[in-house]
N, C-alpha and C positions, 0 to 999 in steps of 0.2 A: 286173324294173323295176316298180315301182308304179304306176298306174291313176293319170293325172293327175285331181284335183279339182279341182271349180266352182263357183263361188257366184257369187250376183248380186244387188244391191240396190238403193235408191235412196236418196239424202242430199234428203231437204226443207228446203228453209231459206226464210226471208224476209226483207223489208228490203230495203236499197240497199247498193252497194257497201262503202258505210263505215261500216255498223249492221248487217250481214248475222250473222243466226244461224241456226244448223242446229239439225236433230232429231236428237239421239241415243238410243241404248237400251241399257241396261243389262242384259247377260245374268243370265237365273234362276240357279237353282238352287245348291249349298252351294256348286261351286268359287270361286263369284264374290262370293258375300254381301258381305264386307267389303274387296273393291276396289274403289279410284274411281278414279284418276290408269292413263291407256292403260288402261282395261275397259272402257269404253264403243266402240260399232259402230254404223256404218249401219245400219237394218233390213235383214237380207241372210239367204239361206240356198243351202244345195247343192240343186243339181239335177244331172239326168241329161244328159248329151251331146247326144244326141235332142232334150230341149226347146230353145225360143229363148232365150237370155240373157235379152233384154228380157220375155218373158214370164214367167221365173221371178221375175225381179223385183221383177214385181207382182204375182206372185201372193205373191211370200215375205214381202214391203211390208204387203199387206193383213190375210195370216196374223198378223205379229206386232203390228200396233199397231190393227189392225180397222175400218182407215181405207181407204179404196177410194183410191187417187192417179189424179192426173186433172191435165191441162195440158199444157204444152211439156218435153218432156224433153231435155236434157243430156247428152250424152254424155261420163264425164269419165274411159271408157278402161279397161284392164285394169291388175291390180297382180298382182306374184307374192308370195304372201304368207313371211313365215321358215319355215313349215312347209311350201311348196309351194303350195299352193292357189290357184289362181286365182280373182279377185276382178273380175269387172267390175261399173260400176255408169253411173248417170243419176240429173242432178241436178233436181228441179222445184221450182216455186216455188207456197208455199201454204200452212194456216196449219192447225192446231190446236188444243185445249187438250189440252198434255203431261197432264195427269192423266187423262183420259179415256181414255187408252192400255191397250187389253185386248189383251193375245197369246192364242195357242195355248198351249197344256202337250203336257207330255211325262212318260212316265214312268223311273225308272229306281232302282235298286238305293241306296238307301241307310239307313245307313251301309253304306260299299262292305263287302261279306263276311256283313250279314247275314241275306239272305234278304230283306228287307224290302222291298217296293218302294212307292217315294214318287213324288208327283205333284207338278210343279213349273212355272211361269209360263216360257213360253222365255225371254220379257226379263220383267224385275219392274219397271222404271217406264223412263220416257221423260223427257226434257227439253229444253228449250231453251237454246243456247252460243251466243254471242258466238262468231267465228271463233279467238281470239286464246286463248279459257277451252278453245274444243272440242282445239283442238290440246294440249292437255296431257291433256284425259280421254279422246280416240280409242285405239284400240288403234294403236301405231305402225307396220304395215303398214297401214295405212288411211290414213296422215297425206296424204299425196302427193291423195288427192281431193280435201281441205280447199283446198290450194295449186292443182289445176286448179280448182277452181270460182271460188275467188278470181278468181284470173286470167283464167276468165271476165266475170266479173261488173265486172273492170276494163277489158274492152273486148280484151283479149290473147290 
């Protein structure tokens, strides 16, 4: 049996109830270049069993957009993702400029087969969604945080 995975993130967003927009991040590298609609994620990444959820978090939060998160956080629960993966995350409230978003890189073989290895941005940019725009660009195992934070944020 396979080695259950973990990730953990957080969804920033601002506004009020019925103008609330999220940060998203757009994964690097060739798989994703020319996808938009479900390619976009929370900032999130794996961790080890041994760490705390909440603290990979922030630390995976920080890693990818190089923004330290800071305020009341949210809890908006775990997801099981279509590959397995577990997914929990925390929603905070607070603001950026999406362009200013610098990730970590990574490296890795490509074109796959030739030897070559290329370095590449974990997410390549960041933006700001309207709830209503984000639900069409989230990856759709992600969707269901969009609806608990909502639901938050409506008093529910």
């Amino acid at each position: 049996m396979a080695k259950a995975r973990f990730s953990a993130g957080l969804l920033m967003f601002r506004g009020s109830a019925e103008t609330v927009e999220v940060l998203l991040v757009h994964p690097g590298g060739p798989f994703w270049k020319n996808k938009d609609l479900a390619a976009w994620s929370i900032p999130k990444g794996e961790y080890p069993e041994t760490e705390p959820a909440f603290a990979a978090a922030q630390r995976e939060f920080e890693e990818e957009t190089g923004i330290r998160p800071e305020g009341e956080f949210i809890p908006l629960g775990e997801l099981r993702q279509p590959g397995g993966k577990r997914v929990t995350a925390w929603a905070f409230e607070s603001d950026c400029d999406s362009a200013s978003v610098r990730s970590n890189r990574f490296s890795m073989e490509w074109p796959k087969g030739s030897g070559r290895m290329q370095e590449f941005p974990e997410i390549d940019r960041a933006g700001w969604f309207p709830v209503e725009l984000a639900r069409q660009k989230i990856l759709k195992g992600q969707l269901a945080f969009l609806d608990r934070l909502a639901g938050y944020l409506e008093g529910g």
